[in-house]
C-alpha positions in Angstrom: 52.8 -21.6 -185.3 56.3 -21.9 -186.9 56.7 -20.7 -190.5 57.3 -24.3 -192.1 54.0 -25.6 -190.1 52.2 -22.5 -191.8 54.1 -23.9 -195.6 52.8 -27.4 -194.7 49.7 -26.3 -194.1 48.8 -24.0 -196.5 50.1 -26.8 -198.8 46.6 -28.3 -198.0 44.5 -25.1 -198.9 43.3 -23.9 -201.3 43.6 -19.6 -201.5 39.6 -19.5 -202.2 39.8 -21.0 -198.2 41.7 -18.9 -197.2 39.7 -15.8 -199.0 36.2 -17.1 -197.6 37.9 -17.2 -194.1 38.4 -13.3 -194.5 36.9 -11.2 -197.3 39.5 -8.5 -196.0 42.5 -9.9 -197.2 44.3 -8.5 -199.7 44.2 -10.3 -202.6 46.3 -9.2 -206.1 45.1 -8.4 -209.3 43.8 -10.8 -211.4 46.0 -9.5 -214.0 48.7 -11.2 -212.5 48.5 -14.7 -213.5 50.8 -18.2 -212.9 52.6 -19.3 -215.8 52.1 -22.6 -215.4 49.0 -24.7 -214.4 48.8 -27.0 -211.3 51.5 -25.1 -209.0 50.8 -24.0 -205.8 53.3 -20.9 -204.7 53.9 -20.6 -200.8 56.8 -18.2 -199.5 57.6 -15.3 -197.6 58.1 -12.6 -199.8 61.1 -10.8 -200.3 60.2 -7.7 -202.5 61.9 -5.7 -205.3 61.5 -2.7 -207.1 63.0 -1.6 -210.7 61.6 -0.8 -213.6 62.6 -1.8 -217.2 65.8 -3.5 -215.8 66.4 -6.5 -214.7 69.8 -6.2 -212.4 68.3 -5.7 -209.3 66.4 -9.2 -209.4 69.5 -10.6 -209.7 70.5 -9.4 -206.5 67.4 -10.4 -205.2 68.1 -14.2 -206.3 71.9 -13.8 -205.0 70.6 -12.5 -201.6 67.1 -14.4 -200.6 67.0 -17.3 -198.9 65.5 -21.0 -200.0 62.0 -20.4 -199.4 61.1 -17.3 -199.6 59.2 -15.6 -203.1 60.5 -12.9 -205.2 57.9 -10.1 -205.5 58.3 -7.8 -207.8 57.3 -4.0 -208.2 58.5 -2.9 -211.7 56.2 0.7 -211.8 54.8 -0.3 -214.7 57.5 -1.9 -217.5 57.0 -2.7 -220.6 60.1 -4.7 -221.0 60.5 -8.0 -219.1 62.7 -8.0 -215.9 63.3 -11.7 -216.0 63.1 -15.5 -218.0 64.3 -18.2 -218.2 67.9 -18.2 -217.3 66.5 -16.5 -214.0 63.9 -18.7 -212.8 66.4 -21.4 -213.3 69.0 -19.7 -211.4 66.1 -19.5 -208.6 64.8 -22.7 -208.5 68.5 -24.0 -208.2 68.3 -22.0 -205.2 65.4 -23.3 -203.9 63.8 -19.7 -204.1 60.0 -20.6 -203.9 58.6 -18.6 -207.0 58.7 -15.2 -208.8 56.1 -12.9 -208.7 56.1 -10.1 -211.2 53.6 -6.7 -211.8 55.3 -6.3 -214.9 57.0 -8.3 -217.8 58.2 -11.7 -218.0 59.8 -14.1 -220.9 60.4 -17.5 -222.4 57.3 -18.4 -221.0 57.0 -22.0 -223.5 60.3 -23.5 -221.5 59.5 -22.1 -218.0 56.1 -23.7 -218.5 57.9 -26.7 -218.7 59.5 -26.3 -215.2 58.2 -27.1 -211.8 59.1 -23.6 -211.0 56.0 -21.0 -209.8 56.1 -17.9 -211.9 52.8 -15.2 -211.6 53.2 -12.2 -213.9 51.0 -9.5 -215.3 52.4 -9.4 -219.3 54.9 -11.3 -221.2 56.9 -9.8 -224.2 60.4 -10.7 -225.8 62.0 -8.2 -224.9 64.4 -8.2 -222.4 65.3 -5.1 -219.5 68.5 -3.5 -219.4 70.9 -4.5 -216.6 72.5 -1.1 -215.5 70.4 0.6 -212.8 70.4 -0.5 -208.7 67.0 -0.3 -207.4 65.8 -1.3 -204.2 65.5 -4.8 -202.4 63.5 -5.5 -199.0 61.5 -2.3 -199.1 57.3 -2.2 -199.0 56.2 -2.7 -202.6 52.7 -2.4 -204.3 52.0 -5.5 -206.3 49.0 -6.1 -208.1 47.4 -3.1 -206.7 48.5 -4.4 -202.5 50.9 -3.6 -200.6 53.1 -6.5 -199.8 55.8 -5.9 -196.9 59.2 -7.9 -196.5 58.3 -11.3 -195.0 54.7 -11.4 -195.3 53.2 -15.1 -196.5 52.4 -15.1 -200.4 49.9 -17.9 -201.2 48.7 -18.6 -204.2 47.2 -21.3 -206.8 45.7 -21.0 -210.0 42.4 -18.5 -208.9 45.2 -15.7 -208.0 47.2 -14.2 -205.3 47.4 -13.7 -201.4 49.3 -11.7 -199.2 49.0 -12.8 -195.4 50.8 -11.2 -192.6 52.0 -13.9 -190.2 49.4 -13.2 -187.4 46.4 -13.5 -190.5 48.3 -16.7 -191.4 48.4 -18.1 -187.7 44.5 -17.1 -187.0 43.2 -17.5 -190.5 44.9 -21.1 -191.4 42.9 -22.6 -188.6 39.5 -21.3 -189.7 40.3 -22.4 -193.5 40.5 -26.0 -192.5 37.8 -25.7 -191.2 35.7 -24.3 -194.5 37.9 -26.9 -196.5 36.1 -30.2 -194.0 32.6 -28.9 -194.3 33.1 -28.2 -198.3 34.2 -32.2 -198.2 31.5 -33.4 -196.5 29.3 -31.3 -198.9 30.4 -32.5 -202.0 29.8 -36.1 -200.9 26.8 -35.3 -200.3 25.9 -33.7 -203.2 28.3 -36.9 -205.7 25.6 -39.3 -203.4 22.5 -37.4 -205.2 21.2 -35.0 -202.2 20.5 -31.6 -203.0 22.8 -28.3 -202.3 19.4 -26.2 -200.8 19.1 -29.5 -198.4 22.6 -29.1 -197.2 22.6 -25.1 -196.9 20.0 -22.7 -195.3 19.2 -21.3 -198.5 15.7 -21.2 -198.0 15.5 -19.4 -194.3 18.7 -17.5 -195.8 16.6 -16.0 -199.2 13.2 -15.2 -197.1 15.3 -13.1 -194.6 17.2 -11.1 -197.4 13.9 -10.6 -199.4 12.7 -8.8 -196.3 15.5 -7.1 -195.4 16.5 -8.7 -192.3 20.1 -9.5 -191.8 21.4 -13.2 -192.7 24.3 -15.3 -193.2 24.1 -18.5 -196.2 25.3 -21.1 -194.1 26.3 -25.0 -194.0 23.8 -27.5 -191.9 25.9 -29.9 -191.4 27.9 -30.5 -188.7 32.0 -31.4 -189.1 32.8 -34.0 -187.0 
């Protein structure tokens, strides 16, 4: 599977697919939430680390390719690391989003953009710009570890990280989960009952008794 055929696809997913395909994944904090509302964020990340400063995500916008996301670790700043006048400068590149475990700004006019941004705080005041940190090295963000490359997915319930074998075998499955939720909520908008269309019943006995189960769809996806 070719990396714009996993963007296209994941375009169609939800990340709460992809999440009940695998319960493993790794999945970033909920602290670190989109900007804006109705945005879907698909890239392959290219990752940063500074802290308090702001210069080295410049370099990361000069450098990265259309496409890909800019992740960033800042260990923990309190002052934002970019705004405005950066997620412009990105989208203008065609740079896919921004993700950021630390501090962003101007958050009223980049809400007005169709420009992804996830971060964990927002504040006024800007980073310095005088310190080289480190671009295209394993970061932690939002409590994962996200390597250069990797797939970032994510939508308004929160952040993925997906190496590209999980993408290629996971992707698959998630379609999958996606059809059979379809076909269940027609069902249920036509009047039949969730417990009808689920082995909820069979499901409850066996955990009340201990006994191993899975709560599964009856209905076939054709």
């Amino acid at each position: 599977m070719e990396l714009n055929e996993i963007r296209s696809r994941l375009a169609d997913l939800n990340t709460a697919h992809l999440a009940d395909a695998d319960k493993r994944l790794r999945v970033m904090s909920s602290a670190i939430r989109p900007v804006q509302s109705g945005l879907k964020l698909i890239g392959s990340a290219y990752t940063v680390n500074c802290h308090n400063d702001f210069l080295t995500v410049i370099k990361s916008i000069q450098d990265a390719q259309a496409g890909d996301v800019i992740v960033i670790e800042t260990q923990g700043s309190r002052l934002a690391v970019a705004g405005e006048l950066l997620s412009t400068e990105a989208m203008r590149k065609g740079i896919a989003g921004l993700v950021i475990d630390g501090a962003f700004r101007d958050t009223a006019s980049v809400r007005e953009m169709k420009f992804p941004v996830y971060a964990h705080s927002f504040t006024p005041m800007s980073g310095t710009s005088k310190r080289v940190f480190h671009t295209q090295e394993t970061v932690e963000c939002g409590g994962v570890e996200v390597h250069p490359g990797e797939i970032i997915f994510g939508d308004e319930d929160g952040l993925l990280v997906l190496s590209l074998e999980e993408a290629v075998r996971l992707i698959p499955v998630a379609e999958e989960i996606k059809a059979r939720e379809e076909q269940v909520l027609a069902r249920l908008q036509e009047g039949v009952s969730l417990c009808d269309l689920i082995n909820f019943d069979e499901h409850w006995q066996k955990i009340e008794a201990g006994e191993k189960s899975e709560l599964a769809f009856m209905i076939d996806h054709g």
